[in-house]
C-alpha positions as CSV (number, residue, x, y, z in Angstrom):
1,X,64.6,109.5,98.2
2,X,64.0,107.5,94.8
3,X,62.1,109.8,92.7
4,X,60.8,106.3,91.2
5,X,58.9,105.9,94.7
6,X,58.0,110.1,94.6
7,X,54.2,110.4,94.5
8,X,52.7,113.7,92.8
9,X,50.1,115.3,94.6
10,X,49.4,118.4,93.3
11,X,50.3,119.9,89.4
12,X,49.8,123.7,88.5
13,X,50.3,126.5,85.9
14,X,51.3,129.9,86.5
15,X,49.1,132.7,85.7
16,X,50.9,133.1,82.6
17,X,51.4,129.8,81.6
18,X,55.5,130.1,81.8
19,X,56.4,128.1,85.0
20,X,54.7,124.3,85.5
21,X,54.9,123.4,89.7
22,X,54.5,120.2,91.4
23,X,54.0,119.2,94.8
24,X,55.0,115.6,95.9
25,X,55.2,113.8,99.1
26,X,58.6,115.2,100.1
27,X,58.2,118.4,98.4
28,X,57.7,120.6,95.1
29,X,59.7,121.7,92.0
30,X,59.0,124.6,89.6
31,X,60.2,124.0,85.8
32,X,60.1,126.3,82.8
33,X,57.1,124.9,80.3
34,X,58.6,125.1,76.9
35,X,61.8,124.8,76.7
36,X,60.9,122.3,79.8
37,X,64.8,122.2,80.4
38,X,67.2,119.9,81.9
39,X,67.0,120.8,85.4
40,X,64.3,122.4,87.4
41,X,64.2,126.2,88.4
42,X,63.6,125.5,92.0
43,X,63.5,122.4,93.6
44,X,63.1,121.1,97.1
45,X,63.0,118.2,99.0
46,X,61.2,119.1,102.4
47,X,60.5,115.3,103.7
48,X,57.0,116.4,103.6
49,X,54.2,116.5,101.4
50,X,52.8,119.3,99.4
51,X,49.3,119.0,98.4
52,X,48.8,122.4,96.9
53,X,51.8,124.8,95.2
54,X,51.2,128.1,93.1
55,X,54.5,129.9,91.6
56,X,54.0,133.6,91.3
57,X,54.5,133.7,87.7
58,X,58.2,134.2,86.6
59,X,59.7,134.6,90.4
60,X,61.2,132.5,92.8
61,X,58.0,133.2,95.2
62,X,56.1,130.2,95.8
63,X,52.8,129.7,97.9
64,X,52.6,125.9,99.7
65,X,50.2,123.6,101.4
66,X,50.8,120.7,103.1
67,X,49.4,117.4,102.1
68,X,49.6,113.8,101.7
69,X,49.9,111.1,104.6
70,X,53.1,113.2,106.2
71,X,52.5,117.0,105.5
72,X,55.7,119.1,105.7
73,X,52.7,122.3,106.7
74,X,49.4,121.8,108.3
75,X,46.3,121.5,106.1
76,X,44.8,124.9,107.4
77,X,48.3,127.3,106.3
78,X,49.7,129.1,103.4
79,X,52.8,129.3,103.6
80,X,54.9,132.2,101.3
81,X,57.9,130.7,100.5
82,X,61.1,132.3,99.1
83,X,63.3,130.3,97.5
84,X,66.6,133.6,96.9
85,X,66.1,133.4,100.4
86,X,65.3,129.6,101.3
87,X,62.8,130.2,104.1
88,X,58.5,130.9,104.6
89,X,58.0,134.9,104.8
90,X,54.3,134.5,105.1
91,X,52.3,132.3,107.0
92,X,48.3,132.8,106.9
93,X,46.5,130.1,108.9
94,X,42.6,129.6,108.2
95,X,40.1,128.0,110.4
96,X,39.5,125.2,107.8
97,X,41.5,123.0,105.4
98,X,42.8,125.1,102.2
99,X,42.5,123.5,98.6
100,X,43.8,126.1,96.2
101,X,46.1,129.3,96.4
102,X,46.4,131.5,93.7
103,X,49.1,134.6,93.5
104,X,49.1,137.7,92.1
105,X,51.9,140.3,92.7
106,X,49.4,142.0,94.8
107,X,46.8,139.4,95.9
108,X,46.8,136.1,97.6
109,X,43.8,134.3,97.0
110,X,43.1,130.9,99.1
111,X,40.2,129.0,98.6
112,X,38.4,126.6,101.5
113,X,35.6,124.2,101.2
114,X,33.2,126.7,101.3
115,X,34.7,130.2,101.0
116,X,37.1,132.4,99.0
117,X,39.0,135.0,101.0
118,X,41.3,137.3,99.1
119,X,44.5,138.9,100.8
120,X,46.3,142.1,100.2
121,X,49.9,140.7,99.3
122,X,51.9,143.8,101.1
123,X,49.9,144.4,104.5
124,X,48.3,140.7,104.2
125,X,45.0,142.3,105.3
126,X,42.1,140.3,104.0
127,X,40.4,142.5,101.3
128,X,37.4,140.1,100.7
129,X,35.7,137.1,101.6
130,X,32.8,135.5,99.7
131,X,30.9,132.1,100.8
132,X,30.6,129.5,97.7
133,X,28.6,126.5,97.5
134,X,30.5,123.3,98.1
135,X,34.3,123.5,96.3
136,X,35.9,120.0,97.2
137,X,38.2,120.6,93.8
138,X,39.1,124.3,95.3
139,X,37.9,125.9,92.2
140,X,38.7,129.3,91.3
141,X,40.4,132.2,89.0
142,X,42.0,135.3,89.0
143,X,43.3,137.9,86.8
144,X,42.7,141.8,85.4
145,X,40.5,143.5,83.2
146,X,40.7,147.0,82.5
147,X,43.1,147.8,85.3
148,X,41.2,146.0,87.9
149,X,41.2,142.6,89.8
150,X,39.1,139.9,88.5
151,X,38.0,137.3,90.6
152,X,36.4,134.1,89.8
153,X,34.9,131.7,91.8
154,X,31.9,129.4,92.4
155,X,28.3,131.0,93.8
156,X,26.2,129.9,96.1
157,X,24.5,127.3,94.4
158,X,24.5,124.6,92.0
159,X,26.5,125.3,89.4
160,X,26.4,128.8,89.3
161,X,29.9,131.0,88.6
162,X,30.3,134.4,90.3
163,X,33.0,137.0,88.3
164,X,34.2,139.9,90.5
165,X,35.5,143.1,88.1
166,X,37.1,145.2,90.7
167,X,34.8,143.6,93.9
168,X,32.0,145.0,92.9
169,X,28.4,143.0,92.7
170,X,28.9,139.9,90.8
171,X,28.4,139.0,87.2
172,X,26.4,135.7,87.7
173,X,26.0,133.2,85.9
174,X,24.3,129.9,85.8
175,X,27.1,127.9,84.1
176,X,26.1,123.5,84.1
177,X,23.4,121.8,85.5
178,X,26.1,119.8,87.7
179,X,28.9,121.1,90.0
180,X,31.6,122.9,88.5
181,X,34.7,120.4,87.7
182,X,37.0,123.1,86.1
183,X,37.2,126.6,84.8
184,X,39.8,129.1,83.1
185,X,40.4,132.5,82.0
186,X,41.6,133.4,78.8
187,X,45.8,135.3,78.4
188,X,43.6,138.3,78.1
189,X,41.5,137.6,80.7
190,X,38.1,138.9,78.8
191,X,36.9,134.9,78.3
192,X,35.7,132.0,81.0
193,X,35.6,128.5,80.2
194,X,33.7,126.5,82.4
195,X,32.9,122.2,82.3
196,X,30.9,120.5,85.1
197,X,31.4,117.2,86.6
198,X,29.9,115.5,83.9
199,X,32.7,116.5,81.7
200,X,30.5,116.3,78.1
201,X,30.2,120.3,77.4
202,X,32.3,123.3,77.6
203,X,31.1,126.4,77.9
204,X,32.7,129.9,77.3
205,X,31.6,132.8,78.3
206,X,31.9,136.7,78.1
207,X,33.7,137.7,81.3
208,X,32.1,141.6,81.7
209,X,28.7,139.9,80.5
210,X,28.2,136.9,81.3
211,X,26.9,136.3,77.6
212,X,27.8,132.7,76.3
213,X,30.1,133.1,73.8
214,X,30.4,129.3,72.1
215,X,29.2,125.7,73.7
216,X,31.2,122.8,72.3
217,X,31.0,119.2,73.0
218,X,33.9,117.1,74.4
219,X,32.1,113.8,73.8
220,X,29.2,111.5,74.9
221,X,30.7,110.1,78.0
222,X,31.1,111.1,81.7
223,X,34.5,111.9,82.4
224,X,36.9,114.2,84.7
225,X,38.0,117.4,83.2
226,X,41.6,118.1,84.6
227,X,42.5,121.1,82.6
228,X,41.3,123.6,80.5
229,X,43.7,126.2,78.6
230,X,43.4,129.2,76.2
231,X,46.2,130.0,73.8
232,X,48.0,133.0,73.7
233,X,45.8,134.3,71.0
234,X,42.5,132.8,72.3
235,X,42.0,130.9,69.6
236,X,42.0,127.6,70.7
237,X,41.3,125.5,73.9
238,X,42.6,122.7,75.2
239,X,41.2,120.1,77.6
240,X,43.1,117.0,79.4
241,X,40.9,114.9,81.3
242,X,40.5,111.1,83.0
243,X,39.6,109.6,79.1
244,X,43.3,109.5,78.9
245,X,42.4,112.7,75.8
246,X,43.7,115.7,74.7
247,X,41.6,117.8,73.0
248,X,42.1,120.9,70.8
249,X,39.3,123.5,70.4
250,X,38.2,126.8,68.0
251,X,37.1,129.3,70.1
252,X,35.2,131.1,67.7
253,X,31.9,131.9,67.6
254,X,30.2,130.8,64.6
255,X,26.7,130.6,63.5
256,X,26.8,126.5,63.1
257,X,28.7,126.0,66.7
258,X,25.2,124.3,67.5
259,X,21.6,124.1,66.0
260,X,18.5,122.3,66.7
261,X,18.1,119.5,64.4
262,X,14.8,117.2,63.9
263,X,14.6,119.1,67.8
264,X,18.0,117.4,68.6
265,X,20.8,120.3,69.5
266,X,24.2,119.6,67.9
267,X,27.8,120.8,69.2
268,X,30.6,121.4,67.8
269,X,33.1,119.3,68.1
270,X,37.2,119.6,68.8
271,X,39.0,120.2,65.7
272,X,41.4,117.3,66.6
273,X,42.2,115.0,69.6
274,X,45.5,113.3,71.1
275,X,46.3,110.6,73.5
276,X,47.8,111.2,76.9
277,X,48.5,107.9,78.5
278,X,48.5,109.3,81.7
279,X,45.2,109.1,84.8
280,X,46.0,112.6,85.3
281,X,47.4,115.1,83.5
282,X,47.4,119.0,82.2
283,X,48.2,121.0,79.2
284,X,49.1,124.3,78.3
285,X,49.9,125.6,75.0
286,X,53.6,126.1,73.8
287,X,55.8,129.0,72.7
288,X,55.1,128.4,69.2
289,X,52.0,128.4,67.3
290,X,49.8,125.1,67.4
291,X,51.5,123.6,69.7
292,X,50.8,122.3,73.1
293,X,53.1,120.8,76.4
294,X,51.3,118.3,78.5
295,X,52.3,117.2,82.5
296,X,51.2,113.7,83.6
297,X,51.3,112.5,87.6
298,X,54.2,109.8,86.1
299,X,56.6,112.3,85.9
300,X,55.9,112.6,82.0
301,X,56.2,116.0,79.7
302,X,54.2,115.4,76.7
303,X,55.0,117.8,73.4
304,X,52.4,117.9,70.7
305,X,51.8,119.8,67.6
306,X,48.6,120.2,65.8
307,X,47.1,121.3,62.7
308,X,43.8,123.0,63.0
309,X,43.1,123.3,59.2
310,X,43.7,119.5,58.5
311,X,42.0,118.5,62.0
312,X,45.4,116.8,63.0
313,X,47.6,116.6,65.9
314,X,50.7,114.3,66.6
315,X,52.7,113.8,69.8
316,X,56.3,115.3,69.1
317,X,58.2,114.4,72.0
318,X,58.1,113.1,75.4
319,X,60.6,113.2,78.2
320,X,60.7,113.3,81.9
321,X,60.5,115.9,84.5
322,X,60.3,114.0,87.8
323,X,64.0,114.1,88.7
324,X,66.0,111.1,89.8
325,X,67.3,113.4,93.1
326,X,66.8,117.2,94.4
């Protein structure tokens, strides 16, 4: 097939942020994020569409969902897919159509409509299962905090976040006014950031607590958040959304993040902004300090550098990672 005719359907990160994953509508690719590379670490061309693909960090274990108008799998199955091997070793089929699969190397998490289940990876015996209020964008997280699973998903109402530490009762808390458009962990897994539909504020949070940490303002206007990214220090945060903008962040708390002015409550801002030319894209942050490597649904790798002292950022590079042929 052309890859000019290829239609991206799906775009995803790793757990920690070293392999970037596509599905398409004749199948998915998995490429190293920075050095992006000449050639992708897997790729394969199914003939049918992958709505929703999750790499298990550094290994050539992938988890896949069919999607698009010819699905390669049906809407309701995971399938485990081994690429040493080229074949499925796992197939978990639900009862209702799956929008999000995240992988641990001990956990398989799959998110419906309106529940979260969480598998053991080994025995594939379902651990937990919790019922969300309506996730049409599949939302959820995962990681580990003091030697246990963290689990982070949407509660049962209105914009309200549930944090599992270990499965025990929930940290709750009542994140946006509107439903939930996208969330994050922090590399150390100890911070949440959170925006709602609405796409004007971001908040982040204290993951044992639940304690907001910082509120900053995106801008003015109603937009779709598509991504939201810590660095590897957690200093900064980075959001791509539909305003075509990418937007750098300070994650530190400070005393004039907002205040209440002439009864008028002022955020703080991003330290600095770049254009992405792209409806849809995400971003990550690079190997090296201040910089950041964005993915758009053309098949285009962004590089960018920034400079958090001067309030600056520049595009550095762009290139292309939709291959011509598998």
């Amino acid at each position: 097939m052309n890859r000019s005719e290829t239609t991206i359907l799906e775009m995803t990160f790793s757990l920690d942020n070293s392999r970037f994953a596509c599905g398409t509508d004749d199948g998915f690719m998995v490429y190293a994020i920075d050095p992006l590379g000449d050639t992708p670490l897997i790729a394969r061309e199914f003939g049918g569409g992958i709505s929703c693909v999750e790499v298990l960090e550094d290994t050539n274990i992938v988890a896949l969902v069919g999607g698009g108008n010819s699905p390669q799998y049906d809407y309701n199955k995971v399938i485990i897919y081994d690429d040493n091997r080229d074949c499925n070793v796992v197939e978990i089929q639900l009862k209702n159509r799956v929008l999000n699969v995240k992988l641990t190397r001990d956990r398989i998490v799959v998110c419906t409509s309106e529940r979260v289940l969480v598998y053991d990876f080994q025995s594939l015996e379902l651990v937990i299962e919790r019922r969300t209020y309506k996730n049409s964008n599949g939302i959820v997280a995962v990681g580990t905090l003091d030697g246990q699973p963290v689990l982070v998903c949407l509660g049962e109402t209105l914009g309200c976040i549930n944090i599992y530490i270990g499965f025990n009762d929930p940290v709750i808390i009542n994140a946006h006014d509107n439903d939930i458009q996208c969330i994050t962990l922090s590399s150390d897994n100890t911070k949440l950031a959170t925006a709602s539909s609405k796409g004007t504020l971001i908040r982040i949070w204290d993951v044992r607590s639940g304690v907001e940490i910082k509120c900053v303002r995106r801008g003015a206007s109603h937009t779709d958040v598509h991504s939201l990214s810590f660095s590897k220090d957690d200093q900064y945060l980075s959001l791509t959304s539909s305003s075509q903008t990418l937007h750098i962040f300070s994650t530190i708390p400070e005393e004039t993040s907002y205040w209440n002015l002439s009864s008028k409550i002022l955020y703080e801002k991003s330290l600095c902004s770049m254009r992405i030319p792209e409806t849809y894209s995400i971003a990550t942050f690079g190997n090296q300090p201040n910089t950041i490597r964005a993915f758009g649904a053309t098949g285009t790798y962004y590089k960018f550098s920034f400079s958090p002292n001067q309030g600056t950022g520049r595009e550095e590079g762009i290139d292309r990672f939709l291959m011509d042929s598998f």
